[in-house]
N, C-alpha and C positions, 0 to 999 in steps of 0.2 A: 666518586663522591668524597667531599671532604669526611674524614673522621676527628668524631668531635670527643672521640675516648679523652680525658683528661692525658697530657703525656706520661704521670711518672704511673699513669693505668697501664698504659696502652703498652710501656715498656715491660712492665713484671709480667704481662699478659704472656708477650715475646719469648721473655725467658722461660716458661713453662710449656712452652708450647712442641719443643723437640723432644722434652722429657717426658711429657704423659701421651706422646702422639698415639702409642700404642691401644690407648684409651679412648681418646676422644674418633678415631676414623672409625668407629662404628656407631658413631650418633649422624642422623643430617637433622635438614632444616625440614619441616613443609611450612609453606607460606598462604595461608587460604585468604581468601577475600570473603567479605561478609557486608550488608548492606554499610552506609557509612552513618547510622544512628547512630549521635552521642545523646547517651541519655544524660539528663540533669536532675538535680534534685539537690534542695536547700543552697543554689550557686555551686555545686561540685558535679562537675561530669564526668564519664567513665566512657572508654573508647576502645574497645578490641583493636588489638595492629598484627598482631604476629604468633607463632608456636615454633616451640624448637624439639625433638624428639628424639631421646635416646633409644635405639632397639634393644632389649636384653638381649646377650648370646653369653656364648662360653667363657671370655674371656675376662667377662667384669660380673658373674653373678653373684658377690654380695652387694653390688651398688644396685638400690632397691629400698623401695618400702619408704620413699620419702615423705613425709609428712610435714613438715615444714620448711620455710626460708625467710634468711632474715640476710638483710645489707647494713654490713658496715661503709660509712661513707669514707670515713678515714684512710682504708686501706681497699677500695673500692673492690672488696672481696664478700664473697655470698655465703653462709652456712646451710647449709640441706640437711637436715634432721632426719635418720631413718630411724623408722621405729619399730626397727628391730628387736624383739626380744633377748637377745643375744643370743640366736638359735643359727641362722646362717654364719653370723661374725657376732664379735661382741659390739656390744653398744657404741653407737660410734655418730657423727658429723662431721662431712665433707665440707672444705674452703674451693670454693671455686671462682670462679672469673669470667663474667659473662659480657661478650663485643656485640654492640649496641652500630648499627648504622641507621641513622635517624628512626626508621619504624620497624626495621627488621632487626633479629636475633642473626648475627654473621654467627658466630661459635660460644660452646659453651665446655670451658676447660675445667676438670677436677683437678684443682692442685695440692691437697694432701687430705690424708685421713685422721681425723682426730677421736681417739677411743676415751670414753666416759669413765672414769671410775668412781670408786667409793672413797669413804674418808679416809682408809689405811691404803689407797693406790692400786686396787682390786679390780679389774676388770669385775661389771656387775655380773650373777649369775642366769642363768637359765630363766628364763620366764619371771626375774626380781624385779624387773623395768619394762613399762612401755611410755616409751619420751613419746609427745604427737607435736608440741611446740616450741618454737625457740627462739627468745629474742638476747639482745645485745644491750647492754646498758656501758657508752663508751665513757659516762665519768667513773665507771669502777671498777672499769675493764671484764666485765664476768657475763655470763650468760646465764640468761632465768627459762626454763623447761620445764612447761608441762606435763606431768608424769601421770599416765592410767593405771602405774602399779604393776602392769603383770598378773599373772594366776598367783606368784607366791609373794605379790610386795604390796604398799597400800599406796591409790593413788596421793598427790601430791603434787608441790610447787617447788621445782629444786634450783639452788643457784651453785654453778659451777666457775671457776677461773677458768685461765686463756689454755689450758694445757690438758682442760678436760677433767681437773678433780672435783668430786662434789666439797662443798663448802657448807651449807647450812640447807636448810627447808623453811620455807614460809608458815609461821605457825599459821592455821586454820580451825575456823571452829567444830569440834567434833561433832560437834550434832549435824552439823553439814557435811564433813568428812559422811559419816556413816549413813545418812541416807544416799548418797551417791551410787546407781546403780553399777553390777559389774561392766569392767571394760566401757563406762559412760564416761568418763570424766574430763580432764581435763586437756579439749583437742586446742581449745582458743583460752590464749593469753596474750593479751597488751599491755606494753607501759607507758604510764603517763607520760605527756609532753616532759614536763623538767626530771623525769626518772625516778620520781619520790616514790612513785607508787605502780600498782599492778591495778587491770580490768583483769577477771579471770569468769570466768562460766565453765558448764557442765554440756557435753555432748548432746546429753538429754536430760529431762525433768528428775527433779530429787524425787524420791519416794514418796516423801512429804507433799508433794506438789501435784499429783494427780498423776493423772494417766498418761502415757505417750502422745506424740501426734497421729490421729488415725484417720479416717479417709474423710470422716464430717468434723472431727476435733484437732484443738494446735494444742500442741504440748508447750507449756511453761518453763522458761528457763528463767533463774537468775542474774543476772549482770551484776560485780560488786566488785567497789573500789576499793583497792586497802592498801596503806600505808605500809611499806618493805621494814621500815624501822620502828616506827612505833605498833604496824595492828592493828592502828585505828582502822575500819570502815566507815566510809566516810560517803558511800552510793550502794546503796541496791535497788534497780530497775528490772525492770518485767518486760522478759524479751517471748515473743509467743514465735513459735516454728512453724512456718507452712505447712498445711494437711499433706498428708502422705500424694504424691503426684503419682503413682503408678501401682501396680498390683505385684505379686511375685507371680514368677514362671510356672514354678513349679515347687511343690510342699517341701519344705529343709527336713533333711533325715532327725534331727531334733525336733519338729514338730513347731506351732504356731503359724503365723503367715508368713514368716519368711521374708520381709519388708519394713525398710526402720526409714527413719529422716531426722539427722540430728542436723546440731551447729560443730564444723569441723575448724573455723576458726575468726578469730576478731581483730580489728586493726583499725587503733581509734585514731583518729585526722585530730581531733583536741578534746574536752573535755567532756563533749555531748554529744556530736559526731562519730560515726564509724562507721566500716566497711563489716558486713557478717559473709561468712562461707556456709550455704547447707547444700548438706550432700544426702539425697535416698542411694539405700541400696537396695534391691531387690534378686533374690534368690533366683539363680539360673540351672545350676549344677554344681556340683562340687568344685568349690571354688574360682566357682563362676558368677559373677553379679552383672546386673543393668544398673548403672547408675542414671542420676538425675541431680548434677550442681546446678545451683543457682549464684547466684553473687549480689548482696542487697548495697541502699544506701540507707544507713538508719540513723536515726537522731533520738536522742532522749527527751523526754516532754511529761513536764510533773502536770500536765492537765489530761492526758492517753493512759492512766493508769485502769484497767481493767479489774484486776483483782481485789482483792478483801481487804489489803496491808496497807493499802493506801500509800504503796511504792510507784518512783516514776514509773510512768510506760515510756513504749518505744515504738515512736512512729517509720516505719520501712516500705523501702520501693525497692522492688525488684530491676534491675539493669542489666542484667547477663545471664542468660539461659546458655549453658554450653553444651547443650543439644541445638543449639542456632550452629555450630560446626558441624563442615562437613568430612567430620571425622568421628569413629567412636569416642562417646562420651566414658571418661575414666574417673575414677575416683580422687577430684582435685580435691587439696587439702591443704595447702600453706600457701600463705598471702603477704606480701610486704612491699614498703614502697623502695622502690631502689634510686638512680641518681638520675640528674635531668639531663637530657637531648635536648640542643636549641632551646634552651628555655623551658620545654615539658619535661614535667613530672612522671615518672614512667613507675607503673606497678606491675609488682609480679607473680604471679601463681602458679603453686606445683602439683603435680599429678604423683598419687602411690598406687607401685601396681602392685604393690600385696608382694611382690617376691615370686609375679607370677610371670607368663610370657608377655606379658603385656608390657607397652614403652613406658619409659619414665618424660613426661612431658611439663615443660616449662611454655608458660602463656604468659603474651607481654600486653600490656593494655598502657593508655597514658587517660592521667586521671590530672582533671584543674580543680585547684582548691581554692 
């Protein structure tokens, strides 16, 4: 088959491919078929094609925990976001390279590891950071990351340079800052089409905002735009989260049910449009969960407002159960659009296995806008 890799791709591919071979011969493909539904909604469909799957072993166990991906077109190279504590490694995102043959995943090469630091050049410490997001802003060259904070840091918005130093944090408002529940924050962030600005939301509902999703009620989330340089908020819409789909297995040695369903992340097509990530978990055993992703198509709509504030709503249809594979469902978490095949637009989603036995798996979909 013709490869439609761009050439000066297909060549940096080449060159990487001797040097991490040690790496990548413990990933394969699987390739499943799935009915040939393309769902639509608002003129945008979405279309399952392919999976590519890392196995953990010996030789690569801090590659893990990935939580996000974002494509640079320029350099047709991929960032994977683990969100590591800095407990196995320090904080860190992988550039990698991934070979497209019209609907299949051929290979998926790590080509270097970039570590996070702080503003004096610090690797972050012990439980100071949890990145979940990451995107790419190519007019200013830097990256903007989602941060849950850690046990000992506060969540936040961080923006980092090409080499991995932190640079600044997006002011936010504290009154939102601090109802933010622990370890809820900040899994989904998009930038606006021209880069001026951020979409960001909360995992789950503020404090302020009632209660979680539970098996007869949807938990409220925020949506809100704001401005990178002036601050301005300029959108806050009301996005509700599907009722809990599943029960836990078994009572968590902490106690309550043992079963959450947040949003793990956002990825806006333009200014009203976007793609949502939720993910339940459900308690199996020590560090053992069932999950249940979904993957929506949502649209903003100032006449779908539900609540009191008289904020847009957000009209959603569900397009991808990944319980439809026939593979265990894992805890996907990062979404982003990558480059076109023949004309299709190709999206991509990543799996975090927690740092556990489980693979690290990339999903390929092609999505018309």
């Amino acid at each position: 088959m013709l490869d439609k890799t761009p050439a000066y791709c297909r060549k940096r591919i080449m060159n990487y491919s001797v040097r991490i071979l040690s790496f990548t011969v413990f990933c394969f493909m699987l390739s499943f078929c799935t009915n040939n539904n393309t769902v639509t909604f608002d003129n945008i469909s979405v279309k399952y094609e392919d999976m590519y799957v890392f196995e953990n072993n010996d030789t690569n166990k801090s590659f893990g925990g990935i939580s996000g991906i974002e494509y640079n077109s320029a350099s047709c190279q991929f960032y994977l976001l683990s969100d590591d504590r800095s407990k196995v490694a320090p904080a860190r995102y992988y550039c990698s390279s991934i070979q497209l043959n019209k609907t299949k995943i051929e290979t998926v090469i790590v080509d270097s590891t970039v570590f996070l630091t702080d503003n004096y050049g610090a690797e972050f410490a012990d439980d100071e950071v949890d990145f979940e997001s990451i995107r790419f802003n190519p007019l200013k060259n830097i990256f903007v990351i989602g941060d849950e904070g850690g046990k000992k840091g506060r969540p936040g918005i961080r923006f980092f340079n090409r080499k991995g130093k932190y640079l600044k944090s997006m002011l936010l408002d504290s009154t939102y800052i601090n109802n933010i529940r622990g370890n809820k924050a900040f899994e989904g962030i998009s930038l606006t089409q021209d880069k001026s600005g951020i979409f960001y939301t909360t995992e789950e509902p503020l404090k302020r905002d009632g209660g979680l999703s539970g098996f007869e009620s949807q938990g409220l989330l925020r949506i809100i735009k704001q401005n990178i340089e002036t601050n301005k908020i300029s959108l806050q819409a009301d996005y509700y989260l599907e009722k809990l789909p599943q029960d836990s297995i078994a009572t968590p040695p902490w106690g309550g049910h043992g079963v959450d369903n947040g949003l793990t992340e956002l990825l806006f097509l333009n200014d009203t449009l976007f793609l949502s990530l939720e993910r339940s978990g459900a308690f199996k055993s020590q560090r053992e969960y069932i999950f249940v992703c979904k993957l929506f198509i949502c649209k903003i709509d100032a006449h779908t407002s539900a609540s009191n504030d008289e904020h847009p709503g957000v009209i959603k249809k569900e397009i991808f159960d990944f319980s439809s594979l026939p593979y265990q469902v894992l805890n996907v978490e990062g979404m982003t659009l990558g480059g076109k095949v023949n004309g299709k637009q190709k999206l991509f989603l990543v799996s975090d296995n927690n740092f556990t036995s489980q693979p690290t798996i990339i999903y390929l979909f092609t999505i018309t806008i």
